[in-house]
N, C-alpha and C positions, 0 to 999 in steps of 0.2 A: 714350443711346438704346439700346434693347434691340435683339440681334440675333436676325435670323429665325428660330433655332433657339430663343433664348425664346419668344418671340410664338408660337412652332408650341405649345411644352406649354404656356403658359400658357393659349391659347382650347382647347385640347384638355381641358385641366382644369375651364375654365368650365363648361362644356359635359359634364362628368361622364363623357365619353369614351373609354377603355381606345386604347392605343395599337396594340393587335391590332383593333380597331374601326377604327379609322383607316388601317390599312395596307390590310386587304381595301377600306375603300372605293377606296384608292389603285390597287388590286390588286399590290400590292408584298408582299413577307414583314414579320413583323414588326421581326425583325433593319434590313434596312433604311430602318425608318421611325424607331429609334430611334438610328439614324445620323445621321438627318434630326437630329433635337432637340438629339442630343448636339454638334452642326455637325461632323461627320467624313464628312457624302453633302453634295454640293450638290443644289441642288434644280431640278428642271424648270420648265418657263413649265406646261407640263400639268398637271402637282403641285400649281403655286401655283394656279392656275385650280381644280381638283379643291377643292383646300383651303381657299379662298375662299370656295366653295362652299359643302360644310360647314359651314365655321363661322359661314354666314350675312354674312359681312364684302365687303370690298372686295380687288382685286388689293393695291393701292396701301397698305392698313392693313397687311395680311401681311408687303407687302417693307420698313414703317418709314416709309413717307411723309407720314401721317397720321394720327395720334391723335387718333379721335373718341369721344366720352361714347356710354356705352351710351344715355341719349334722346332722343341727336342722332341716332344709327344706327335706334332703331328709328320716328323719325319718318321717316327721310328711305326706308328702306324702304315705310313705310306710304303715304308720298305719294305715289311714285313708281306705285303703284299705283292711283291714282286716276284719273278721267279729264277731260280738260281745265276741264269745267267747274267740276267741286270741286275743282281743283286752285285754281281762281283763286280761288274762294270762302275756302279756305284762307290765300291769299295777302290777299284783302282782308283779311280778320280779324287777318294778324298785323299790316296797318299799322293798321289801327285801333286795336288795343291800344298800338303803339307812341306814336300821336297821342296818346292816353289818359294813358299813363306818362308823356312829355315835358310833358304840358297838367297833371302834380301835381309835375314840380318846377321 
């Protein structure tokens, strides 16, 4: 398993990011933030929150808890913004498909 200090430049990379980009958001120096990556800074609950942020993800993806596919994340972003009733609408459809798929093999 990757440590924090991957996962930090690796979504900072994805992401096309400069690590001077990323410290002002932190409001930190850049020195600083490449302490972060290099893991020689520990890192704040703030930071991870802040950084989280950013990169669009979860607390919990950040500190190593779970590795999710980029189109599991940007469904489960996309849902979460729905409201209750397309929520469910969504949810009927995925068991329907599932009916669907078990009912061809």
């Amino acid at each position: 398993m990757k440590e924090i200090n991957e996962r930090l430049k690796n979504y900072r990379n994805q992401l096309h990011l400069s690590q001077e980009y990323v410290s002002n958001y932190l409001n930190i120096n850049r020195a600083s933030y490449s302490q972060m990556e290099n893991g020689n800074r520990k890192i704040t609950a703030d930071e991870i929150a802040k950084l989280s942020n950013l990169f669009g993800i979860s607390a919990d993806s950040l500190l190593g808890a779970t590795e999710y596919s980029e189109p599991a994340m940007i469904f489960a972003r996309s849902f979460e913004k729905l409201n209750e009733t397309d929520q469910a609408e969504i949810m009927n459809l995925i068991r329907f498909k599932e009916q669907i798929k078990s009912q061809r093999l």
